[in-house]
N, C-alpha and C positions, 0 to 999 in steps of 0.2 A: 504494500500500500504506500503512495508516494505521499509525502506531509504537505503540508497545508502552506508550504512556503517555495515548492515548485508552478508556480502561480504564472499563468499565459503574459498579461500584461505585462509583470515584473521583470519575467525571465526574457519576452522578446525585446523587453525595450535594455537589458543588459546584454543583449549582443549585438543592438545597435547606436547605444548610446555610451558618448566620451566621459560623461558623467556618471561614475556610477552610484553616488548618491541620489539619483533621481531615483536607482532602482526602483523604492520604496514607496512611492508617491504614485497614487494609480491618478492624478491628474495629470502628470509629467508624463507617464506610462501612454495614455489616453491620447497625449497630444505627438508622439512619436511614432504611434499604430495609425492614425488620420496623415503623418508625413509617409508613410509606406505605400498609400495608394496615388495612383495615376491623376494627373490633375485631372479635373472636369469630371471625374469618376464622381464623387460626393455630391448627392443632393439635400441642401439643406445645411443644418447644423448637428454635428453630433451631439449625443447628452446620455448620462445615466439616464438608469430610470430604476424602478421597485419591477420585479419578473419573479414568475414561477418556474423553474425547471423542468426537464422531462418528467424526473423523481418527485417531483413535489417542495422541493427546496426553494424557499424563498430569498430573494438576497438581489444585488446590485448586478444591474447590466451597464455593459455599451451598448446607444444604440442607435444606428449608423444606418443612413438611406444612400445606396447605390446605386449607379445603370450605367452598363457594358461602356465602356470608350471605345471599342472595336465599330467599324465600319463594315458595310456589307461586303464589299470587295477584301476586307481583309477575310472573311468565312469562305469556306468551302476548298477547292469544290464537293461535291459529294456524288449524285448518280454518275453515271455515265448514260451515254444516252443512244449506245451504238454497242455491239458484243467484238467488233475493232477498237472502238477507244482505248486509250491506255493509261496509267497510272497516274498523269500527268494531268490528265479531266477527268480525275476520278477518285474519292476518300477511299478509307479502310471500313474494314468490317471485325470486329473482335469476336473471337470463340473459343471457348476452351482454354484461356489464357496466353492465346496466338492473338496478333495482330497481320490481317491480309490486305494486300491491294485490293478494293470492291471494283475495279477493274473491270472492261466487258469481255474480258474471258472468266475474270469470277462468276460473273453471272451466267455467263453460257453455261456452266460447268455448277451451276447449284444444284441439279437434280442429283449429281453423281456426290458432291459434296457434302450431299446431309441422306446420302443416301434414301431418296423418295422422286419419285418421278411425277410427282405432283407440283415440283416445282419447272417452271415457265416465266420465266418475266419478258420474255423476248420474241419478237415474231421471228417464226423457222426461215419464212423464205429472203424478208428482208435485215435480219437482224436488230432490229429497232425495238430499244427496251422501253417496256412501258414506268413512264414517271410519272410522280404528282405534280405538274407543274403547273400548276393555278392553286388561289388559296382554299377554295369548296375541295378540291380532293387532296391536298394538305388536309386539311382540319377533316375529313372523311377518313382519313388514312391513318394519321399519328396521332392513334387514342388504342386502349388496350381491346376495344369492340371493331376491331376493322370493319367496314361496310361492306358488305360484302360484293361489291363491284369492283372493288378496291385492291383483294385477292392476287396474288401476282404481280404486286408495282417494288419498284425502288423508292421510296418515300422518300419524299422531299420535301423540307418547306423553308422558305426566306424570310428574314428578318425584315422587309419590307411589308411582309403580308398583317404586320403588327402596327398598330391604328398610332400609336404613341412608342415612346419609349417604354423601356420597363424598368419599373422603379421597384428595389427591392428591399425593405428594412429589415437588416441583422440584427437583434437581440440579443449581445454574447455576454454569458459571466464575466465577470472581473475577474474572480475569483472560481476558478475549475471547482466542481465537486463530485469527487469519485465515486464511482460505482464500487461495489462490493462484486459485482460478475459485469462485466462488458456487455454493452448492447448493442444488437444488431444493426445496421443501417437504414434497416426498409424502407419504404418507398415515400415517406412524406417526411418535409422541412428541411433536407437539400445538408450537404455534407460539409459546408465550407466555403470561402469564397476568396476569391484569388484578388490582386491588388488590380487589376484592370476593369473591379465591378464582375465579370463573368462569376456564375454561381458554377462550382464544381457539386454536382450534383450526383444521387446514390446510381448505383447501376443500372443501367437500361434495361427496361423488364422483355429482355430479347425473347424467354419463351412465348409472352402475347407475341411479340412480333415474328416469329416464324410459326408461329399456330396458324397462320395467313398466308404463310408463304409470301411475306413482306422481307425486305434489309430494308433501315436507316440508318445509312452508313454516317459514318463521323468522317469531318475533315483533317486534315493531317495534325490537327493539335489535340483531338479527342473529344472533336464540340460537333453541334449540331444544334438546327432551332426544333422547336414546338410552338406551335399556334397561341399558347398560353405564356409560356416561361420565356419565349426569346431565346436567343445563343447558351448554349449551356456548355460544361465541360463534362463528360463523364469516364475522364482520364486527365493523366499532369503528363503529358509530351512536351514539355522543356518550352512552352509560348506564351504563358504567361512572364510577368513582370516579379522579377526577384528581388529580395534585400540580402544583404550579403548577411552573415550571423557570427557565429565566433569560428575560431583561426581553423582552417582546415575540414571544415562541416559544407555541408549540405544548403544552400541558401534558404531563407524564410520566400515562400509562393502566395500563401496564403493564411488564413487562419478559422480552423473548425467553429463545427457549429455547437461544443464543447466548450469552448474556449480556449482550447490548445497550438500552440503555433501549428503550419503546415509547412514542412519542409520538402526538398525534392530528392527526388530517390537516392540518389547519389551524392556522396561525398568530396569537398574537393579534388582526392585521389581519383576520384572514379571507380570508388567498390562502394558497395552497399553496408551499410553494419549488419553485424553480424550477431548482434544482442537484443535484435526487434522484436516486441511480443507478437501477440495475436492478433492489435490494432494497427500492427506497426507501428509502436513507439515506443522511445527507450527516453534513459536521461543521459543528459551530457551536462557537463560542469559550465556555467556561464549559461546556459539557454535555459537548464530545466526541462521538464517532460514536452517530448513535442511529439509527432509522425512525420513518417517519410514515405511520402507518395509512394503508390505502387507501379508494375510496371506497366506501360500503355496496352498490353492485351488482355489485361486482368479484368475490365470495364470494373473495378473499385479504387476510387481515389486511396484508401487506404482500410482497413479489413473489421474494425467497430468504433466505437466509443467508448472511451475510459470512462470518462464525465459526462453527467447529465447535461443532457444540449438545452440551447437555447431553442428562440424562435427566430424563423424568417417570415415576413407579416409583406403582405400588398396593399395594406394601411400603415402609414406610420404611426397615427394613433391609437390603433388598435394594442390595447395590453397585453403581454407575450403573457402567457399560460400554456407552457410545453407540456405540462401535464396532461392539458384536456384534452390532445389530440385522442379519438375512441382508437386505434388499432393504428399503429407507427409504421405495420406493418401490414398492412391491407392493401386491398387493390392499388395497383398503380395508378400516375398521372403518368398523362401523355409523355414518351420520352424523349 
């Protein structure tokens, strides 16, 4: 059990601050986690607030309203739209803890790949793969009830098909509070979030999506939109916006929805540690408990929660109660 003084705020802002008397100060702390993100990223002002936990723990948040800095041209690509195209106008597809080119020889070759010959996304004689490319079969397509005309597409959908931005408020402890067993990710209130505003979000529930004989593949950073959430990340492939941390570690990416820093998988060396639990996180002297992303075919940013999460809210004044979600682990949102 890690003490009550391995604490997110504390510990990231002593691996990036000259001071380390400020360690201590979660207003100092507060104002060196707000310099970690992208300018224009932050909408609003940040502020405490009073929040309930997953577990029911009551106590002090950050709480911080974001939306993506990324441009539409900087996403994708993702379908391909021809069984010629190549990797080049074309994202990956994650399985089994591979990462593939979704490629249009991937998809030629899907019936043999998942072995079922129910799979078809492409006309035989012209090659021409069927995509969502309007936002009615987007929004028909990327939900876990595929419609069933839908059956056989590469899903797609752009971050233009989104009326506004997306604005999203983090809710995160100050102060982490441990679990006694680790909790699993499932599908609601999103995993973390990267200094670019992009939400790293829980695994994409790929079994709805090949129950249909659907891919929605990810662009080469491990994102992809939804009609709902906007660009998401549902992997750390090295595109997000780093701060550095202490001497020879893993840069800070982001920061859970725990309140734990997110580090990237790798080490200044270039190995991975080798002392990672179950969540993938350990502690290091100077940073405190944090995680290190996992690897881009794993589709999990990293493997549970130590700490009861916080909330992410599409209200900013809506009051965080992580508690009240009914089932954390329940049907999915669109991925």
């Amino acid at each position: 059990m890690r003490t009550a003084t391995a604490l997110c705020f504390s510990s990231m802002l002593l691996a990036v601050s000259a001071g380390a008397g400020l360690a201590h100060e979660d207003s100092a702390a507060i104002d060196r986690i707000i310099e970690m993100f992208d300018d224009g990223v932050i909408v609003g002002e940040p502020k405490t607030v009073e929040c309930t936990l997953s577990g029911g723990t009551k106590t002090e948040c950050l709480s911080i309203s974001v939306k993506s800095n990324l441009t539409e041209d900087e996403m994708g690509p993702w379908c391909p739209r021809n069984v010629s195209d190549g990797p080049d106008v074309s994202g990956i597809w994650l399985d089994a803890g591979k990462a593939y080119d979704a490629d249009g020889s991937f998809v030629e070759n899907l019936a043999t790949f998942y072995n079922d010959p129910e799979w078809q996304l492409f006309d035989p004689d012209t090659g021409q793969i069927r995509v969502t490319d309007t936002q009615i079969a987007c929004e028909a397509a990327a939900k876990p009830d595929v419609e069933a005309e839908y059956n056989n597409y590469c899903v797609e959908c752009l971050q233009s098909y989104l009326s506004e931005d997306v604005v999203t408020t983090y809710v995160l402890p100050l102060h982490p509070v441990d679990l006694e067993t680790p909790a699993e990710l499932g599908f609601a209130g999103g995993v973390g979030v990267a200094f670019n505003g992009v939400n790293f979000d829980p695994p994409a529930p790929a079994a709805f999506i090949l129950a249909a004989h659907t891919i929605a593949p990810f662009d080469d950073c491990g994102g992809h939109v939804n009609p709902h959430a906007g660009y998401h990340y549902h992997a750390a492939a090295g595109c997000s916006p780093e701060t550095s941390s202490v001497a020879d570690h893993g840069p800070i990416i982001g920061i859970a929805m725990d309140g734990y820093p997110l580090t990237s998988r790798l080490d200044g060396d270039g190995s991975e540690p080798s002392n990672l639990d179950a969540c993938r996180g350990h502690v290091v002297e100077g940073l405190g408990y944090h995680y290190h992303a996992n690897e881009i075919g794993s589709n999990q940013t990293i493997g549970c929660f130590t700490a009861e999460t916080g909330c992410s809210l599409q209200d900013p004044d809506q009051i965080c109660d992580a508690s009240a979600v009914a089932d954390r682990r329940g049907p999915p949102p669109p991925g």
